[in-house]
Residue, then its C-alpha position, 0 to 999 in steps of 0.5 A: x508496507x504495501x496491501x494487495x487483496x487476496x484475487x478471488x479463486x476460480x472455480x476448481x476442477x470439481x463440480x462441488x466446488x462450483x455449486x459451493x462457489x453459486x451459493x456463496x454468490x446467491x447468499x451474497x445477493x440478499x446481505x444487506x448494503x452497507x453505506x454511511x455510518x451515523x456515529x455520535x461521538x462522546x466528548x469529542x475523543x476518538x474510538x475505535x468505532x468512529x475510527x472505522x466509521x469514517x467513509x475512505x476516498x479513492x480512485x478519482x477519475x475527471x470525465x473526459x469533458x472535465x466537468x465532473x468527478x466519479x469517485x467511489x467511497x468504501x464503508x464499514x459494516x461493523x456488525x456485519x464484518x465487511x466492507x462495501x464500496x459505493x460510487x460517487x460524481x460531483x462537478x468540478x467545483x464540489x457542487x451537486x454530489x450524488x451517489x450513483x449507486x447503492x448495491x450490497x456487491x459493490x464496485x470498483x475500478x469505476x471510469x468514465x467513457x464514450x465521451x462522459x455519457x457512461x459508467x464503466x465499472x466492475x461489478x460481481x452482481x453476476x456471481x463472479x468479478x465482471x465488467x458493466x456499464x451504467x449511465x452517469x445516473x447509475x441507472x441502466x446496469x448492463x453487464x459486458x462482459x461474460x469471462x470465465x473466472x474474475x476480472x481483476x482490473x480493465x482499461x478501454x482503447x482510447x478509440x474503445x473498439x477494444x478492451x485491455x482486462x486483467x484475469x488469472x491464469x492457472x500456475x504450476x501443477x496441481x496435486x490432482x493434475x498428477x494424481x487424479x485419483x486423490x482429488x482431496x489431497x490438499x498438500x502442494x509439491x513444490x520444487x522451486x522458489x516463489x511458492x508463496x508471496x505475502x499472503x496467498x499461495x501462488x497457484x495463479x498468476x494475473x495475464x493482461x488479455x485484449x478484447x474486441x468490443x463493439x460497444x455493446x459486449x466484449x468478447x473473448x480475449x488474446x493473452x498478449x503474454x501468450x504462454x509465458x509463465x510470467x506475471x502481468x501486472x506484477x504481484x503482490x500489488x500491481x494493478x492497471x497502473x503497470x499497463x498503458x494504452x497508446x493514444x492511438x490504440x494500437x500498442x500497450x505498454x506493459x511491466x513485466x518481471x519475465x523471471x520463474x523460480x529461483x530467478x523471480x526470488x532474486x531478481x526485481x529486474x522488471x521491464x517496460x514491453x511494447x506489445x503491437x495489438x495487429x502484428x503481437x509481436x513485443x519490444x523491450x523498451x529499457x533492455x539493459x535497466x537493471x532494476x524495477x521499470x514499472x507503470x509506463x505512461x504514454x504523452x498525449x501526443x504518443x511520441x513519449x512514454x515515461x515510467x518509474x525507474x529503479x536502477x540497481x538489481x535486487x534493491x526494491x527500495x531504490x529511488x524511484x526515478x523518472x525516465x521519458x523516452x522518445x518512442x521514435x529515436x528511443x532516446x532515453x531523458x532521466x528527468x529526475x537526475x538532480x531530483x534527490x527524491x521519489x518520483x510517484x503517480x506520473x501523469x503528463x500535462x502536454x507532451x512537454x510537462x509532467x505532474x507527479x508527486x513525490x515525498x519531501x522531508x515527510x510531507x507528500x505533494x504535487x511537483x512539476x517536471x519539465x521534460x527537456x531542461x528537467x526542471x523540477x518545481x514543487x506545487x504544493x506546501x504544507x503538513x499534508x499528504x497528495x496521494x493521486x490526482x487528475x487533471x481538469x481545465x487548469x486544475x488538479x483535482x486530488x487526494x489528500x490526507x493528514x495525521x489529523x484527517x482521511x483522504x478527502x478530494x481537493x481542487x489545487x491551483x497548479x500555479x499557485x498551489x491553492x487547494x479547495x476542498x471538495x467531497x466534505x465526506x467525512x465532516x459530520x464525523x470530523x466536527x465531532x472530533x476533537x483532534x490532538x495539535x502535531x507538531x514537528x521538531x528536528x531532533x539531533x541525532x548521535x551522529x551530529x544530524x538532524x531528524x524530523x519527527x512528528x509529536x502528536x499531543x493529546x486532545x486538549x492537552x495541558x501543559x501543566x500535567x505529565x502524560x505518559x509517551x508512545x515511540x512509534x516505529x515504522x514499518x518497510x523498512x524504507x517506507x515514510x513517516x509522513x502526513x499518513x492516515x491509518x485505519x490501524x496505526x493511527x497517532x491520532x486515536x493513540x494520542x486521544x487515548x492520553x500519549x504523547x506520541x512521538x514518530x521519527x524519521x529515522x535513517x532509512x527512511x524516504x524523503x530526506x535524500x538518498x544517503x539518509x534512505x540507505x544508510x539502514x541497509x546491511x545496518x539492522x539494529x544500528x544507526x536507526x536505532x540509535x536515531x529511535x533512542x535521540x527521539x524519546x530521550x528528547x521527549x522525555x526530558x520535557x516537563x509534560x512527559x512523564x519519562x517513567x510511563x514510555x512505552x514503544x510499538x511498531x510493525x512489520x521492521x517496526x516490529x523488529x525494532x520492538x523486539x531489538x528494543x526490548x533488549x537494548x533499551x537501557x530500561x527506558x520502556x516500561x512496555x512494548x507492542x510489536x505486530x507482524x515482527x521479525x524476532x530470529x533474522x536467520x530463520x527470517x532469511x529462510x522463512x520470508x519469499x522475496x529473496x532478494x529483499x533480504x540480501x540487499x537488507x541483510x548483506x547475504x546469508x548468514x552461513x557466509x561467513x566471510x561477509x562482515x555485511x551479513x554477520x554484523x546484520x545476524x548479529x544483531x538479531x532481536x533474540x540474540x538479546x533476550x537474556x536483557x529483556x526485562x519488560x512487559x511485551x505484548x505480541x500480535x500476528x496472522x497466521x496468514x502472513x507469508x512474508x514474516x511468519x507467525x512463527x517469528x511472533x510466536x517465538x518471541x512469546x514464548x521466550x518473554x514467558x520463559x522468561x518470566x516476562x509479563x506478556x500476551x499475544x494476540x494471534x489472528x488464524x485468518x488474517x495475514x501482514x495486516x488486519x483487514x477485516x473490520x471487527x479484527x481491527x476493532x480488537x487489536x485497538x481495544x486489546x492495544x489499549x488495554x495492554x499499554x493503559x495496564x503498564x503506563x498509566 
């Protein structure tokens, strides 16, 4: 699953809350500027620490003369709890690389513009999240914009006369809006569905404004959703990647899901809107397309916009299709028609061409679409993973990650796929890891099918000794298995402790074609499970493992097959670890917020009683299996995570104590779906470790 940071508050109503908000701010000037660590690393094994010590890539963007890469690259203070991100140009090549800034605030969302001779970025120097610019050198800071509140992302015209910048709004009533005489009340009255997404209340929603800007400061903006109570770009995750400006500067192409309430929690119908900047008035461009229509792209030429399309209602795991259309004849052209896969990251190359990258049978790379034949060609091979990219001078200059390795910037060959690494951020700490072999195998399935899973061994693994094996259980459900690095799930820092790691790609799952990525809906606890069981039975029948030392973890769905696990395993485990779980389906049903995930997953409600969909999904709720479980558990949760409640972790441990199960849980009050802050990570690896080292070795 996906993470979207919590958007900074704005001041509220009192003028105590200002002042505390100012003393943060002026705390926040003096802490010191977190950079690069030095780690020394001891016989060459992976721990938590070097695991967060590493420097994480992202937000490429090629200047407009196609010489030079701005990147930015966020470090960890462990000491100090806190992240700090700092930006970075090189030239195309890899050559003469420099950190343009070294700031205890950090920035973000970094672009070039006025031709390459400045630095647009987002700073909170000045107390609050706000537009500067800077030369490429990083000197010259000069702040831009003065908006109340935060600035959560920002884009400039292509002519850079005006400013397209993201900022909430206020959403719903307040307690003290009512009752203004109670202005410490602290409960909320809510009398409609969303009230709650993943991991923040929704008291604020995000708008788009656009602002004048005569090169020296932005003014004032126009909120092109004028009063409407809709969300733009759309939440939890969305970002300037749902907003588009025309070449020629006179429209924006925005994703909107224009839904409240009840509606919002049952619909992902999402639109493409085409908003004039002069006449403010807004067309719907894919009126009629049912499902998700999100992060439009504009051709060169601005006769073609493209977008990511989703065709049925209320199923957020659909393929993710590419549609093109002609904005003159409004003629719409499914590019990815006999494309059985995922289209992400469109970026044109001409108004007849169109880079993207898509995931192929668990590996991540760079395709090649023609617009008017819709032939599609594969760029890229390999064990790896794309994850953005831009364009310079007939290269690609990308993002690229493995199992065995973090983002690092590539120059790719577009004609023959040839990748040159670029940035080397990470080396000093890679050439002092040695890291276990990954290895895939194509395991058969109880239905005559076969799964490619990834087996991670063991830094210099012998083959003459037996290690004990952890199953990984992804998350999503419908999210990949690939070449992915993690900070918190990574094989990696689990094989350096001594495992076998084995990680299917079980029914559900992208990149093996739409009817294996469906079969798990409205079959939790069946086909994929069945899938999770061939994977360790295989490996457990080899001589290196020791087939009574398994064990098995996952999160989020990966958590949900813990816990199923734990009931249906056939005393294959001898322990579990399950994160952000779902343990009781019916009270999930009640309990998560987006709706319509849960009816298109589960089939419906579990009061239907005439749905066999949906009763067969209850029916295999984890704790309906409790009375089997007989195996050490370990549980772990945030107290923040709106979208499976704490509660669900909470119950699952207290059942395993009940009855008389060896089991611990590990519950963080401040964090939520995730663990994000860094010393809350550092915890859950060493207490993950603890756990599974106590019962299988």
């Amino acid at each position: 699953m996906k993470y979207k940071s919590i958007m900074a508050l704005v001041c509220g109503a009192t003028m105590m809350a200002c002042n505390s908000a100012e003393k943060k701010a002026d705390a926040e000037k003096d802490a010191p500027i977190i950079g690069k660590a030095t780690i020394k690393v001891e016989n060459g094994i992976m721990t938590p620490e070097a695991l967060y010590s590493f420097g994480r890539l992202s937000d490429i963007q090629v200047s407009p003369d196609k010489s030079k890469i701005l990147y930015g690259v966020t470090y960890v203070g462990i000491e100090q709890n806190k992240t700090n991100r700092e930006l970075f140009t090189m030239n195309v090549d890899g050559s003469d690389k420099k950190q343009i800034t070294q700031t205890a605030k950090g920035e973000n969302i970094a672009v070039w513009i006025k031709g390459g001779s400045k630095i647009a970025f987002l700073s909170s120097e000045s107390g609050s999240s706000q537009i500067w610019e800077m030369n490429p050198d990083g000197t010259d800071r000069k702040q831009i914009s003065e908006i109340e509140g935060d600035i959560n992302g920002f884009t400039y015209s292509p002519d850079e006369k005006k400013i397209m910048y993201i900022k909430n709004i206020k959403f719903g009533e307040r307690t003290a809006d009512r009752y203004k005489d109670l202005p410490k009340a602290s409960g909320r009255i809510i009398d409609d569905l969303m009230y709650k997404h993943w991991s923040e209340w929704i008291e604020e929603i995000p708008h788009t404004f656009v602002a004048d800007y005569n090169g020296e400061k932005m003014s004032e903006g126009v909120d092109i959703l004028g009063d409407e109570p809709y969300e733009c770009p759309m939440l939890p995750f969305g970002g300037t990647e749902q907003l588009a400006w025309s070449p020629d500067s006179k429209s924006i192409a925005y994703t909107c899901r224009k839904k409240k309430g009840l509606d919002y929690a049952l619909s992902t119908n999402s639109d493409i809107y085409l908003y004039n900047i002069d006449s403010k008035e807004t067309t719907n461009l894919t009126e009629g397309m049912m499902g998700y229509d999100t992060n439009p792209v504009f051709s060169p030429d601005g006769k073609f916009i493209a977008w990511q399309s989703m065709e049925r209602d209320g199923y957020e795991a659909d393929k993710n299709r590419m549609f093109v259309m002609n904005l003159a004849t409004k003629e719409k052209t499914y590019v990815t028609e006999n494309f059985d896969y995922n289209t992400d990251y469109i970026v044109w190359n001409d108004s007849q061409t169109i880079y993207f990258i898509s995931c192929v049978e668990a590996k991540t790379h760079l395709f090649k679409a023609i617009v008017a034949t819709k032939e599609i060609s594969q760029i890229t091979k390999g064990e790896y993973d794309y994850e953005a990219f831009g364009i310079a001078d007939g290269k690609l200059i990308a993002l690229r990650h493995s199992l065995s390795k973090p983002n690092e910037i590539y120059s790719v060959n577009p004609g023959d796929g040839e990748a040159t690494e670029l940035s080397f951020e990470n080396k000093e700490i890679l050439d002092q890891i040695t890291m276990g072999k990954v290895e895939e195998q194509w395991i058969p399935t109880t239905d005559g099918k076969k799964m490619l899973t990834w087996v991670v061994y063991p830094p210099n693994f012998d083959p003459n000794k037996k290690y004990p094996a952890l199953l990984y259980c992804q998350g999503g459900p419908q999210s990949t298995v690939s070449q992915f690095w993690s900070y918190r799930w990574n094989l990696q820092i689990m094989a350096a402790n001594g495992y076998i790691i084995v990680a299917p790609n079980r029914r559900g799952l992208p990149g093996f074609g739409q009817e294996w990525l469906e079969q798990i809906s409205g079959d939790y606890g069946g086909q994929n499970m069945k899938d999770y069981l061939s994977a360790i039975d295989a490996l457990a029948k080899e001589p290196f493992v020791n087939a009574d030392k398994l064990g098995c973890t996952g999160a989020s769905y990966g958590g949900f097959s813990v816990y199923w696990l734990a009931g249906n395993h056939n005393k294959r485990f001898k322990a579990f670890l399950a994160h952000a779980g779902i343990f009781n389906l019916e009270a999930q049903y009640l309990e998560t917020e987006e709706m319509w995930f849960a009816n298109w997953d589960l089939g419906g409600s579990y009061w239907d009683r005439n749905n066999s969909i949906a009763q067969r999904s209850f029916a295999n709720s984890p704790h309906k299996f409790v009375d089997k479980w007989d195996t050490p558990i370990m549980i772990t949760h945030g107290e923040l995570d709106y979208r499976i409640l704490a509660s669900q972790g909470m119950m699952a441990f207290n059942a395993a104590k009940l009855r008389g199960i060896p089991a611990r849980m590990l519950i963080y009050p401040n964090e939520n779906h995730w663990i994000a802050q860094p010393q809350n990570g550092i915890l859950f690896q060493r207490e993950f470790f603890r756990w599974f080292d106590e019962y299988l070795k």
